[in-house]
N, C-alpha and C positions, 0 to 999 in steps of 0.2 A: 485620531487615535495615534498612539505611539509606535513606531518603527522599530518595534523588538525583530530581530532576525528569527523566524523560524526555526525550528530544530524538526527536520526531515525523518523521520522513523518510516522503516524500511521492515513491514512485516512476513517472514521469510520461515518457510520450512526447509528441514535438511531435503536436501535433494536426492532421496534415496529409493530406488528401483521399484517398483510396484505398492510406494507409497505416497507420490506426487503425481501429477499430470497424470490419472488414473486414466479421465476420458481418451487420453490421445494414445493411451497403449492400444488402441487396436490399427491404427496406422504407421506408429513408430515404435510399438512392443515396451517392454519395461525397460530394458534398459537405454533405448533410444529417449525415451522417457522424461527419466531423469539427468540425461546428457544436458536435452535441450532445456532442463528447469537446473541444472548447474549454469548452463551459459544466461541464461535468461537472467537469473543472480547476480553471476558478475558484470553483465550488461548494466541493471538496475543500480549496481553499486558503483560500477563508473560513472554515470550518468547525476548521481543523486552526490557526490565527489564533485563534479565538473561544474555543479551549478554555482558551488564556491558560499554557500549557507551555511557555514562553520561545516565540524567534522557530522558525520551522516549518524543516525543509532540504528543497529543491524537488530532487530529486537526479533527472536528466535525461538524456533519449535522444532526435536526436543529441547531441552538446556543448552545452554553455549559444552558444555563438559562431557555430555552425551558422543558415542562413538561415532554414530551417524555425521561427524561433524568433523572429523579426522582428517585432515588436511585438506578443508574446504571452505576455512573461515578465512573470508578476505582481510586484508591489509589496509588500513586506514580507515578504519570505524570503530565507533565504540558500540562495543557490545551486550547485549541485556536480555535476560530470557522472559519470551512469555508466561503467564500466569495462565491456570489450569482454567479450564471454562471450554465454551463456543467461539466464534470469532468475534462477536460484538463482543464479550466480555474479556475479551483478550486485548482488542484495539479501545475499550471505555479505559481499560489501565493503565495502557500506556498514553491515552492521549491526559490523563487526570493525571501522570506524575508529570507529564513534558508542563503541561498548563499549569500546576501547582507552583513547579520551579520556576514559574514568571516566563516561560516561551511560550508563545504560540505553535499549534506543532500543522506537521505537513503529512500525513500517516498516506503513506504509498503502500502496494504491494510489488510482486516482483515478472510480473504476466502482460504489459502494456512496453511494446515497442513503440508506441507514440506519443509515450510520455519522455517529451525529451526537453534536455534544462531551458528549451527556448520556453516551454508551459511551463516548468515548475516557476520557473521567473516571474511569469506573466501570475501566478495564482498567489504567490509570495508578495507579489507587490500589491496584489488587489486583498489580498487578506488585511493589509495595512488600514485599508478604510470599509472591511467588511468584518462582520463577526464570524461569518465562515464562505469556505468555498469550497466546490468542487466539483471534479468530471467526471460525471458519468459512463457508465460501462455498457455498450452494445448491448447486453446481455441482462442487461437490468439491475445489476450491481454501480460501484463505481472504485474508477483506480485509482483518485485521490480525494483525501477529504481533508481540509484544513479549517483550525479552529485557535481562535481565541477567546473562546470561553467553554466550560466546559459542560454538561448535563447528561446525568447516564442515559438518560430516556435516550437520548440519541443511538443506541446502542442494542436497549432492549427488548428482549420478544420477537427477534424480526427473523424470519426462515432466509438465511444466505445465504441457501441456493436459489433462493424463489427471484423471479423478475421483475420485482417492485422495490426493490431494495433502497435504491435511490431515490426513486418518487417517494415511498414514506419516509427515508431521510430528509429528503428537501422540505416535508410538509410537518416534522416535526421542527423543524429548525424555524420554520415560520411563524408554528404555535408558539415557540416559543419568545415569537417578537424581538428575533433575532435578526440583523442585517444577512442577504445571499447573494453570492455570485456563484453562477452555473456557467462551466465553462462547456466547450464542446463538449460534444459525445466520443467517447475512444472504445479501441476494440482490443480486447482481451485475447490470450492465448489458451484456449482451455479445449477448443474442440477440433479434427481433424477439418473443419471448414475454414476455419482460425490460421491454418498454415502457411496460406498465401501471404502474410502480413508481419513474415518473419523477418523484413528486409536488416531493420536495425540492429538484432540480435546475433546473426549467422554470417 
């Protein structure tokens, strides 16, 4: 397979008070909240910067032009707003315009202190002779999923918040007689047990 560089999409809501990290407001309240899902942001955007994969796309909920956004869009990204939907149908958009324009893409979120550029490397280089890859989430989701080709099915029907998320990702990628690499398991920040794990972030 050809050695296209990845183009890294970084899917990211505004960080705003009693609209993000809902679960962990009963431990760090709203607006502790959204403190920790602004640092969490610019953590994921240094990080996804550092790996050195050209420039990062901050692909974004509300629009990039939305108030919510008022001096808190980072510097050095190019930036793109999500499309109206769920989140499968939000991440099938942007991974079908990254893959249309001839990249292969690397679609992160912004919740994994353990996703750091020594993996994104490591998943970049192995998407080279894989049709996709990715790491799963503790939680039964996952924080990265990289692809070189593209099929909405990958996207569709799927409840996520439910804890299969990745396992039916992985078994629709198989149906589709697609090459997989599954890398470790990582842990997500979304619940007040989740805390401990905030090494990288804080």
């Amino acid at each position: 397979m050809s050695r296209v560089t990845p183009q890294i999409v970084i899917m990211a809501k505004a960080p705003v008070a009693g609209a993000v990290k809902t679960r962990l407001i009963p431990a760090l309240g709203a607006e502790g909240a959204a403190l920790l899902a602004r640092q969490m942001l610019a953590a994921t955007v240094a990080t996804a910067k550092d790996a050195g994969l050209g420039v990062p796309e901050l692909c974004v909920s509300p629009d990039s032009g939305d108030v919510a956004w008022n001096g808190l869009m980072p510097d050095g990204v190019v930036v793109t707003d999500q499309v109206d939907g769920d989140l499968g149908e939000r991440m099938s958009a942007a991974a079908k315009r990254v893959i249309g324009g001839g990249n292969p893409v690397l679609l992160i979120g912004t919740d994994c202190p353990d996703l750091t550029v020594t993996r994104i490397h490591d998943m970049a280089r192995r998407l080279a002779d894989h049709d996709a890859v990715i790491h799963p989430a503790a939680d039964g989701g996952y924080v990265l999923l990289g692809l070189r080709r593209f099929d909405p099915w990958l996207f569709a029907d799927i409840k996520w918040s439910g804890a299969d998320v990745a396992e039916v990702t992985c078994s629709r990628i198989l149906a589709l007689g697609w090459s997989l690499h599954a890398g470790k398991m990582l842990r997500d920040i979304d619940e007040p047990g989740d805390l401990s794990a905030l090494g990288a972030f804080v």
